[in-house]
Structures are given as structure tokens and as C-alpha cells.
ChimeraX commands (.cxc) that place a marker at each C-alpha (Angstrom):
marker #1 position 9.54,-5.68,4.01 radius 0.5
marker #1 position 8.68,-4.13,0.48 radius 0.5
marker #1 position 9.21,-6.74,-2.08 radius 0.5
marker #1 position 7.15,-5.89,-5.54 radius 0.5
marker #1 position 7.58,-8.96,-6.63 radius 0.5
marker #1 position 5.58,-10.78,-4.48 radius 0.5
marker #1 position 2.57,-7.67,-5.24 radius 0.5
marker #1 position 0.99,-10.13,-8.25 radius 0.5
marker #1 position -1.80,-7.08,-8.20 radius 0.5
marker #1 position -2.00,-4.33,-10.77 radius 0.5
marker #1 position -0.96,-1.17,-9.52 radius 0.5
marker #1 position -3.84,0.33,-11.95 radius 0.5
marker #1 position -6.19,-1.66,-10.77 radius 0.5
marker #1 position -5.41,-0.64,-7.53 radius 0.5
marker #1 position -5.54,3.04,-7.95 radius 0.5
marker #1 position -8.84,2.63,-9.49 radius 0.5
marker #1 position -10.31,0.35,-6.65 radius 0.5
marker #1 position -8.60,2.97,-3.98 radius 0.5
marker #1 position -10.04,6.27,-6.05 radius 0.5
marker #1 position -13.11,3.91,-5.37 radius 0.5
marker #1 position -12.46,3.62,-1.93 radius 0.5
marker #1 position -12.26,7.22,-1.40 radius 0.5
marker #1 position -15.31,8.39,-2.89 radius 0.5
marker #1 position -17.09,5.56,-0.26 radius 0.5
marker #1 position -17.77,2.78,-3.12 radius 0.5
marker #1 position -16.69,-0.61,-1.85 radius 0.5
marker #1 position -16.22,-1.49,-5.61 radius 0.5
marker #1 position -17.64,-5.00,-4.00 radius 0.5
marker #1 position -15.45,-7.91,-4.42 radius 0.5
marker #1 position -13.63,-7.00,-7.37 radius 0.5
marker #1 position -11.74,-5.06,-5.21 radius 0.5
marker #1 position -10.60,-6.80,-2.10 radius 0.5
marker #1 position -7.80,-8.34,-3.29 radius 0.5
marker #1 position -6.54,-4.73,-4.85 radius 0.5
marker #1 position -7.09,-3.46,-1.51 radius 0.5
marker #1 position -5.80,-5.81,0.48 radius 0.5
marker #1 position -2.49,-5.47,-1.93 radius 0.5
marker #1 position -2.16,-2.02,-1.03 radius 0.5
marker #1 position -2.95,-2.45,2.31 radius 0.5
marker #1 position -0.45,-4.97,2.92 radius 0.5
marker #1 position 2.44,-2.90,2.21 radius 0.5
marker #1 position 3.99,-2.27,5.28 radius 0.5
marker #1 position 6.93,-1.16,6.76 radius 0.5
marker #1 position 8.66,-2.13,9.83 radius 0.5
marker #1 position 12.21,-2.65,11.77 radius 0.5
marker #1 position 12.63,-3.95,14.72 radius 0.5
marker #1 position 10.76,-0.90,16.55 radius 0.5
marker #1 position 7.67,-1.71,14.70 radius 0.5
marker #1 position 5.66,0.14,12.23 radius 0.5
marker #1 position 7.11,2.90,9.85 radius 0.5
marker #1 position 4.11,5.27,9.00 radius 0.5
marker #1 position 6.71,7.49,6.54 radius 0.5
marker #1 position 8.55,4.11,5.00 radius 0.5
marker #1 position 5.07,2.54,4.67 radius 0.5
marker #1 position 3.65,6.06,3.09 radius 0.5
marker #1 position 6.56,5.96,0.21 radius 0.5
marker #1 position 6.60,2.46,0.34 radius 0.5
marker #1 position 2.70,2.69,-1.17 radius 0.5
marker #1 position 3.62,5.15,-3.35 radius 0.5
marker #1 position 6.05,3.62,-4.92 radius 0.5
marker #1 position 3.91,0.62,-6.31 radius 0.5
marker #1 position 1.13,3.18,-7.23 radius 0.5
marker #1 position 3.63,4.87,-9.61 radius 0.5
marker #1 position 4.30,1.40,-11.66 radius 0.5
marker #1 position 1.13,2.20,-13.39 radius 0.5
marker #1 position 1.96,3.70,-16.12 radius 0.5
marker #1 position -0.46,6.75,-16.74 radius 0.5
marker #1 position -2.81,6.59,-19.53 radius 0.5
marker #1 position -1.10,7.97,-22.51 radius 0.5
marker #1 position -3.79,10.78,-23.04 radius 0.5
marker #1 position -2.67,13.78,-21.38 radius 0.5
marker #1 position -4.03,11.96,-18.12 radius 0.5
marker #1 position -2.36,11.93,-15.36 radius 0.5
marker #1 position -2.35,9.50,-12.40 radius 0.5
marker #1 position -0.87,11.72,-10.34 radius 0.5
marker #1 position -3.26,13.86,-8.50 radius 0.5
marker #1 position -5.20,10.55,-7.72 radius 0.5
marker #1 position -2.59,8.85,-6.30 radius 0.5
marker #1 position -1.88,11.89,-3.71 radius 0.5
marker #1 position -5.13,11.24,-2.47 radius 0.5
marker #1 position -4.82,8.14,-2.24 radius 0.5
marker #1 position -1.50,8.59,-0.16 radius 0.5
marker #1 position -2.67,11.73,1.72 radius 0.5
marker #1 position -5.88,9.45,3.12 radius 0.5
marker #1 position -4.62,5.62,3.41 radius 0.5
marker #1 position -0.58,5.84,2.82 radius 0.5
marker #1 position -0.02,5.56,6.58 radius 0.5
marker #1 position -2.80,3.55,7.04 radius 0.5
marker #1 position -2.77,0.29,8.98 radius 0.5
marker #1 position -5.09,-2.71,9.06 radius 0.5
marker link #1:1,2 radius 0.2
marker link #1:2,3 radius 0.2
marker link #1:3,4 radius 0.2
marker link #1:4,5 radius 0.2
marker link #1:5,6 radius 0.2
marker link #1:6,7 radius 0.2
marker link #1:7,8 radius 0.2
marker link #1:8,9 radius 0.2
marker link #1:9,10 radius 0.2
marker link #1:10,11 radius 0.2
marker link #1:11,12 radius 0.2
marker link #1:12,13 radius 0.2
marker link #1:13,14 radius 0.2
marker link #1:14,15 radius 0.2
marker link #1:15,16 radius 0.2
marker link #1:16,17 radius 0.2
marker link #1:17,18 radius 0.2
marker link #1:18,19 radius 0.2
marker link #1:19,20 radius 0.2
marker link #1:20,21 radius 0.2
marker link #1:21,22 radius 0.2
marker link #1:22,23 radius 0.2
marker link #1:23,24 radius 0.2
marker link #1:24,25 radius 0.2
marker link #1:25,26 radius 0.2
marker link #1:26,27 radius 0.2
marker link #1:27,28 radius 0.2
marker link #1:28,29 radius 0.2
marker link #1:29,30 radius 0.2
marker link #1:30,31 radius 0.2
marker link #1:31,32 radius 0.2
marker link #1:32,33 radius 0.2
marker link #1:33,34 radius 0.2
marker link #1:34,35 radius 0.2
marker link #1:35,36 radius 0.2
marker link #1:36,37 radius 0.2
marker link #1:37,38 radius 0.2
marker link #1:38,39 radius 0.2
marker link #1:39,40 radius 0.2
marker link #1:40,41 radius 0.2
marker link #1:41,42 radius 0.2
marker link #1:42,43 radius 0.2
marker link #1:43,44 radius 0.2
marker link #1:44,45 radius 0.2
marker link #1:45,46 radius 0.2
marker link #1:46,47 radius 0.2
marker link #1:47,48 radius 0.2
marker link #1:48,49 radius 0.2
marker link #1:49,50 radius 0.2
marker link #1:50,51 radius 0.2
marker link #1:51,52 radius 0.2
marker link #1:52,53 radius 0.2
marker link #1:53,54 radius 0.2
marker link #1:54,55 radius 0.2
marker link #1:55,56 radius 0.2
marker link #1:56,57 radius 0.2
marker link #1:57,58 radius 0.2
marker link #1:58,59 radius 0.2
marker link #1:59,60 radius 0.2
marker link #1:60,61 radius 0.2
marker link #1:61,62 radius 0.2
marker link #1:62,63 radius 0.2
marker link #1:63,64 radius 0.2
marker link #1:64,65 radius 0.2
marker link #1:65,66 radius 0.2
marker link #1:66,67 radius 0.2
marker link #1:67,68 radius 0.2
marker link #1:68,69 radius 0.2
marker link #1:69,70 radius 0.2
marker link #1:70,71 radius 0.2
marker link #1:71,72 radius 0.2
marker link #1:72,73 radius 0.2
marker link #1:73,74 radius 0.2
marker link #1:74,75 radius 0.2
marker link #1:75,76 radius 0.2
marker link #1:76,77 radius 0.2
marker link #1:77,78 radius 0.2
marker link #1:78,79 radius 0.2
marker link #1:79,80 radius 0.2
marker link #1:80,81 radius 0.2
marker link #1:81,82 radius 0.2
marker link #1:82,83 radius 0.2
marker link #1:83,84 radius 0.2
marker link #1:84,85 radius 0.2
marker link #1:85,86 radius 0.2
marker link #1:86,87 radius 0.2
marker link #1:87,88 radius 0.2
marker link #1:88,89 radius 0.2
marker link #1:89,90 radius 0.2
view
């Protein structure tokens, strides 16, 4: 289940450590427990995994961070993020 409550993790900090991620830079230890947050979003009924719910799911928590105020958008990052690792499971 999806509770983001219990996701104590920024969702900024995760984008940036998943952008990271992407572009093959660990972003060392920093990192693993914005990863791991991410990662351990999953989705499931009694059939198992949800690949789609997961996907939104991910999404979702990405989209709490609020983008930066300049014109910026987190937007185009975060569909890379989801188009790469949103269905993604450890």
C-alpha cells in the first residue's frame, strides 16, 4: 500500500538523487535512502505487483515537490524519471 505518510523522505530530494540516477551518478550515500524511498513504493493486491498503480503511485509523491518558483519546472524531470524507473521493481 501507498501511504505518504510513512515516506519521511523529501520528494525534492528524491527527484534530484533519481535525475542523478539517470544520468549514471550514484550520488554515493547521500542518496540511498532517497532511492530506496522511491523505490519502495509499490503497489500490489492480492494478484501481486501493479506496474501501472506502482507507476502513478511514484508519481504522485514526485509531484509533492513543489517546483522551484523560477519559471522551473519539475515536470519534464519527473517524466523521466517515471518513463525509466516508475514500474521498476527491486
Amino acid at each position: 500500500l501507498y501511504l505518504p505518510a510513512s515516506h519521511a523522505e523529501d520528494p525534492c530530494k528524491v527527484i534530484m538523487c533519481m535525475a542523478g540516477k539517470l544520468t549514471g551518478d550514484s550520488g554515493g550515500s547521500e542518496c540511498n535512502s532517497a532511492e530506496a524511498a522511491f523505490f519502495n513504493i509499490v503497489k500490489k493486491n492480492k494478484h501481486g505487483f501493479l506496474p501501472n498503480h506502482t507507476k502513478d503511485a511514484r508519481k504522485a509523491f514526485l509531484n509533492e515537490c513543489p517546483d522551484n518558483g523560477e519559471g522551473g519546472s519539475n515536470q519534464s524531470m519527473i517524466s523521466q524519471i517515471i518513463s525509466k524507473y516508475g514500474k521498476v521493481r527491486l
